[in-house]
N, C-alpha and C positions, 0 to 999 in steps of 0.2 A: 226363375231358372228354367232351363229348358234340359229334358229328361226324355233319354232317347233308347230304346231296348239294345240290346246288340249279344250277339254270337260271335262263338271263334270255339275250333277243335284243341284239344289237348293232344298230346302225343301217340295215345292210342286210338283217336278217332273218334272219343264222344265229344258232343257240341256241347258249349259249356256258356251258359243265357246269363245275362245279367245287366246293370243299366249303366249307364254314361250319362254326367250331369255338366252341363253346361251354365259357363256363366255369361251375364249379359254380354260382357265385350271379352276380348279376347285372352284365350286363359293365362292366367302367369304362370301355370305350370300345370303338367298333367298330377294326377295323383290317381296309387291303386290302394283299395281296401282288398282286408282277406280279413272274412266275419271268425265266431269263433266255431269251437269243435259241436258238431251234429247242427248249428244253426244253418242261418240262411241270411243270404244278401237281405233280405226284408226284417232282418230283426231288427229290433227301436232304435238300438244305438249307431247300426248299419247307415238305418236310412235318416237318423239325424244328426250325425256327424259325416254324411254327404251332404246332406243339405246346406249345412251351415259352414264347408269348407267352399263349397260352393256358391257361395253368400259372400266369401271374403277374396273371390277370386280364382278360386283354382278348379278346374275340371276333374271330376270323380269317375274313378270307374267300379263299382261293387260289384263284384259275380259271385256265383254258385260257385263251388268247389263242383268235384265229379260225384255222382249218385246223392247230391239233395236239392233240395229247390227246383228250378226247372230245368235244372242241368243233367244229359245223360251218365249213361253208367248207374253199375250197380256200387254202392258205399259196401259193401262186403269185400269187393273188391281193391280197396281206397288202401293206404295208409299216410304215414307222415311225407314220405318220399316222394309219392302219387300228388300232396296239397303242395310239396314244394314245385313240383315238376309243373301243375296247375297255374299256379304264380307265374311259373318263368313263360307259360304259353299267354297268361295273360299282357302282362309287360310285352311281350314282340308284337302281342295284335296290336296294343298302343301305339307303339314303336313305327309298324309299319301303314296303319292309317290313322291316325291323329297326330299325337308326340309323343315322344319317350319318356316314361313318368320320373319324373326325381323324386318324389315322395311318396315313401311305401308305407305304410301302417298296418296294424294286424293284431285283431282282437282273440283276447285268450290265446290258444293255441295257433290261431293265423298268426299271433305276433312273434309266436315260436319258429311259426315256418316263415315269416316274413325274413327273421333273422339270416335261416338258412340261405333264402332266395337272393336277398340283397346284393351277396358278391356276384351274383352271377349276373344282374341288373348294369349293364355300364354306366346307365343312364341316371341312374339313382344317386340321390348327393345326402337325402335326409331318410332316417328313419323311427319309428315309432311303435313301440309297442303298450297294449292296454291292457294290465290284465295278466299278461304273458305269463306262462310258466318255465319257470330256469331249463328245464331239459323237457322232451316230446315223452320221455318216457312217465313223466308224471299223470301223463292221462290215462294211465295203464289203472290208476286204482279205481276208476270208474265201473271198471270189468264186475267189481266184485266177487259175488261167489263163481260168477262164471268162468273164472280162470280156470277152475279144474275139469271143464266139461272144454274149454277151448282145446286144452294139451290132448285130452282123451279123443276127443271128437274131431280137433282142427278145426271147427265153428261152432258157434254158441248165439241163442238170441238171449240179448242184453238191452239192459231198461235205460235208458239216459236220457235224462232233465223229464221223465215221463211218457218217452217215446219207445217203442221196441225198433232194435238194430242188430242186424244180422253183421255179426263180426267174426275173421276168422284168426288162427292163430297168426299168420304173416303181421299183421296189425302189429300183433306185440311183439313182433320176433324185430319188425322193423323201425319201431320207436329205441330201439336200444342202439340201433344203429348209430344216430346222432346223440354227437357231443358238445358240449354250450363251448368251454373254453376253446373249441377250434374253429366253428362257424363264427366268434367274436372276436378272435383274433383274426380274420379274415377281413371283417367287415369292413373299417376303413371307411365308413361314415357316420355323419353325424348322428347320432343316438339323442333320443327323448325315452326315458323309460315312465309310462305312466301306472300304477297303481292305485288301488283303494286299502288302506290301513285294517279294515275291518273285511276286508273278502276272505269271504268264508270256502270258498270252491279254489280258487291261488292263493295261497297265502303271502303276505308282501314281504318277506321273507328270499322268496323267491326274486324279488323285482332286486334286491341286495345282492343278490349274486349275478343277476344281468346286469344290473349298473357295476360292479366290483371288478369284472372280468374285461367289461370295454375297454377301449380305448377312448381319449379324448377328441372331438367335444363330444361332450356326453352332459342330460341333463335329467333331473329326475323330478317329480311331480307327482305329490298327493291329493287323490282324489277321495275327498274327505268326506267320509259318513256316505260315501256309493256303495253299491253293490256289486257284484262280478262283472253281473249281464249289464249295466248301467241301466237300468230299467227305469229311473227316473229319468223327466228328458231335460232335464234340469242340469245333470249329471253331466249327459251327451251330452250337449249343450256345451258346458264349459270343456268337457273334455280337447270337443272341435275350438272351440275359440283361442283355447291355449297355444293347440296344436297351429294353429292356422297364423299366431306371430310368433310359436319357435323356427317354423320350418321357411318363412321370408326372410331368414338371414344366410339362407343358403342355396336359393334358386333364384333362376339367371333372372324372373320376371318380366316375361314378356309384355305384362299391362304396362310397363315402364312406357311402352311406347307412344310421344305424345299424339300420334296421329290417332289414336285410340278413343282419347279422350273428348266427347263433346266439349264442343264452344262455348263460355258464358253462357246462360239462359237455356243450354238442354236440356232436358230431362228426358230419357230412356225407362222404358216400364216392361217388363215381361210376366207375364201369366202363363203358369203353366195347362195341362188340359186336366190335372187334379185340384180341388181346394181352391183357395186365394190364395197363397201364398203368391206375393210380387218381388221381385226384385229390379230396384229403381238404381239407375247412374244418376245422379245429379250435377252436371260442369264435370265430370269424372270424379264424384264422390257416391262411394257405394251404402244403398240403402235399403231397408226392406219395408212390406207393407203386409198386410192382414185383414183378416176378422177376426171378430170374439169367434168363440167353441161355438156359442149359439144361436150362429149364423153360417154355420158350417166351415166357419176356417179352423186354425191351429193356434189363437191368438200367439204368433211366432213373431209378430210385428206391429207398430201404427197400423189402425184403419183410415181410409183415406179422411177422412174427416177430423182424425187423429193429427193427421200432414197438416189438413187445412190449419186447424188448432196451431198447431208447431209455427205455422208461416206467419200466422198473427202474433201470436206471445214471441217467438226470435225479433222481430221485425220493431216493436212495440221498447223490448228492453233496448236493444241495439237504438232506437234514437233518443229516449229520453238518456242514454249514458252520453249519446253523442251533445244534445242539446247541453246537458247537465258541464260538461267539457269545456265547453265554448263559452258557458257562464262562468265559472270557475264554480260552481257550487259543489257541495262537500255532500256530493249521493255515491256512497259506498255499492250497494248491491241495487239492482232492482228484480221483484220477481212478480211474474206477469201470468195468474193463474186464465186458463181461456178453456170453457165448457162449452158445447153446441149442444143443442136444444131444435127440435120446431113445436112451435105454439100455436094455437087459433092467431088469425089474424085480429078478430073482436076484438082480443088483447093484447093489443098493441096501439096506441093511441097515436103514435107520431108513425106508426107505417102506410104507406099508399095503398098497399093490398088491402082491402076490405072483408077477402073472404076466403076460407080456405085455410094451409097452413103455411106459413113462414117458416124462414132458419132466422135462428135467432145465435149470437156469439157472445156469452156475455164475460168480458174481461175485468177481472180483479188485480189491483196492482201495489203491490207492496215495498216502498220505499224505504230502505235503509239508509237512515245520513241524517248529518248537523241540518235540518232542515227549518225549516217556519213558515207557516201556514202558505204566505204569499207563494213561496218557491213550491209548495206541494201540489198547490191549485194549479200554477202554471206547467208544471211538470203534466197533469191529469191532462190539460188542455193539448200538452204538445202532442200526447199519445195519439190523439185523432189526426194527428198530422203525417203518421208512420206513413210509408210509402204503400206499405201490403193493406193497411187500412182503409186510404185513399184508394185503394184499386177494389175493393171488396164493394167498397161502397157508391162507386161510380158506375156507370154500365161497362159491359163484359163482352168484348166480342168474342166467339171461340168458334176457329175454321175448320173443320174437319174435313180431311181426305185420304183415301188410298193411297199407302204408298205402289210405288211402281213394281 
């Protein structure tokens, strides 16, 4: 995917930084995130559940709220009002140089202000929130002992997730301001309300009274044995996958477009300028690639040699089922295990290379069915006959050029 910085002012005039994720071909939809309360666009769950909406098609936009991450302004200054207001200048920068996003999502507290935001969004058809808390004023107990020095003083430094923040009273004066049952009876889109049973910072408690108060379609989703922050990316991870075929039954999708789609025999690769991570079209089937951790990727995907594996074992069961057909023989499953290796050449007795080391692929292949010996042999024998095998094994021409 392709990951691009981008700026846009908020109402008052601070520049508000954050990133734009691009998919290989052309988005099915924009989508905005809003992280949760005192984090930042780079928190885990942020930056992978953009990743991986991005992965299934859809263009991400993550930003800083005002006064954290690399975004101006003082957070003293902030409150709930100020992250709604945030949201709706993000949405117009969309609006007016890319697309108008339909899918809005919003962790913890962004998913509170997401709620807010949404009617004001034309463009918006789905929404999600993670985490969320039923009303904005639930963030208020964060404050702690500090509540009595806010009233006295008007501001107070305060400890949150183990950070100090300068907070003043307007903050709490202006979470009371909003109310759940009116910003949800407004809303008039489709809702996913996600949770974790066990969050100890929202209790899903809360997520009961966001789903209770919607309106329909509305859907709700246990994220089970996570934690608030999703800090496992395991978590993310499915949080985005879920997310990414509730919200295809409700945007116009643009990848529909068959001009989009490579011909037969394309394949499209994109690397970003962090990691490995790739993202592959295949004939327009979306697919991703990787490294292990230690080799400096995310193992987020196959390593290409993982592909290579995959081209030989698909390719392998696909003809012996084909051959097996054609014979009428009674083969149930076939499962085609394929390892890659490179060995000394010394050891290898039937290879031409004499020295140095070879790839070596060695396939194991496990036939389920009414079989007997003659048809097992013969089945073993057709495997060499696979097309991906015949081309592995022949010479390989590969033309490389710039494109224009």
């Amino acid at each position: 995917m392709k990951t691009e910085t981008t700026e846009f002012k908020n109402p008052d005039g601070d520049t508000l930084r954050g990133y734009l994720h691009w998919p290989l071909l052309k988005p099915r939809a924009f989508a905005l995130f809003a992280h949760c309360f005192t984090c930042s666009s780079n928190s885990k769950a942020a930056v992978i559940i953009a990743r991986e909406l991005t992965q299934a098609g859809f263009a991400v936009l993550r930003f800083d709220f005002t006064g954290l991450g690399d975004s101006e302004g003082d957070f003293a200054d902030t409150n709930f009002s100020t992250n709604v207001t945030d949201l709706l200048a993000a949405a117009d920068y969309l609006a007016r140089n890319h697309g108008p996003p339909e899918v809005l999502i919003g962790h913890s507290l962004g998913g509170t202000a997401m709620l807010a935001a949404a009617p004001e969004i034309p463009s918006s058809k789905a929404v999600a929130t993670i985490g969320a808390p039923a009303e904005a004023a639930h963030v208020a107990h964060l404050l702690g002992d500090s509540r009595a020095t806010l009233e006295e003083a008007g501001e107070a430094m305060v400890d949150i997730g183990g950070r100090p923040f300068r907070v003043k009273q307007q903050f709490v004066d202006d979470l009371s301001q909003h109310e759940l049952p009116e910003s949800l009876n407004r809303l008039r889109r489709a809702l996913l309300v996600m949770h974790a049973p066990l969050d100890k910072i929202v209790s899903v408690e809360n997520a009961g009274r966001i789903f209770s108060h919607a309106l329909h379609p509305k859907s709700f989703v246990s994220l089970d044995k996570a934690d608030h922050l999703l800090s496992r990316a395991a978590d993310a991870r499915y949080a985005a996958q879920v997310l990414a075929g509730w919200a295809s039954r409700y945007i116009s999708d643009a990848a529909k477009d068959d001009s989009l789609i490579p011909e037969p025999g394309v394949v499209l690769a994109r690397t970003g300028s962090v990691g490995f991570l790739t993202e592959l079209t295949a004939s327009g089937h979306a697919l991703v690639a990787d490294e292990p951790v230690s080799v400096g990727g995310e193992d987020a995907g196959p390593s290409p040699y993982d592909l290579l594996g995959s081209a030989l074992a698909s390719c392998t069961s696909m003809t012996l089922q084909l051959y097996a057909r054609r014979k009428n023989l009674k083969l149930n499953d076939v499962t085609v295990r394929v390892e890659h290796s490179r060995i000394h050449a010394d050891d290898c007795e039937s290879c031409e290379t004499q020295s140095g080391k070879i790839d070596q692929l060695k396939r194991t292949i496990s036939l389920d069915g009414e079989l007997d010996d003659s048809s097992r042999q013969r089945l073993l024998e057709i495997a060499d006959l696979c097309p991906v095998h015949r081309t592995l094994s022949s010479e390989i021409q590969i033309l490389t050029e710039l494109a224009a």
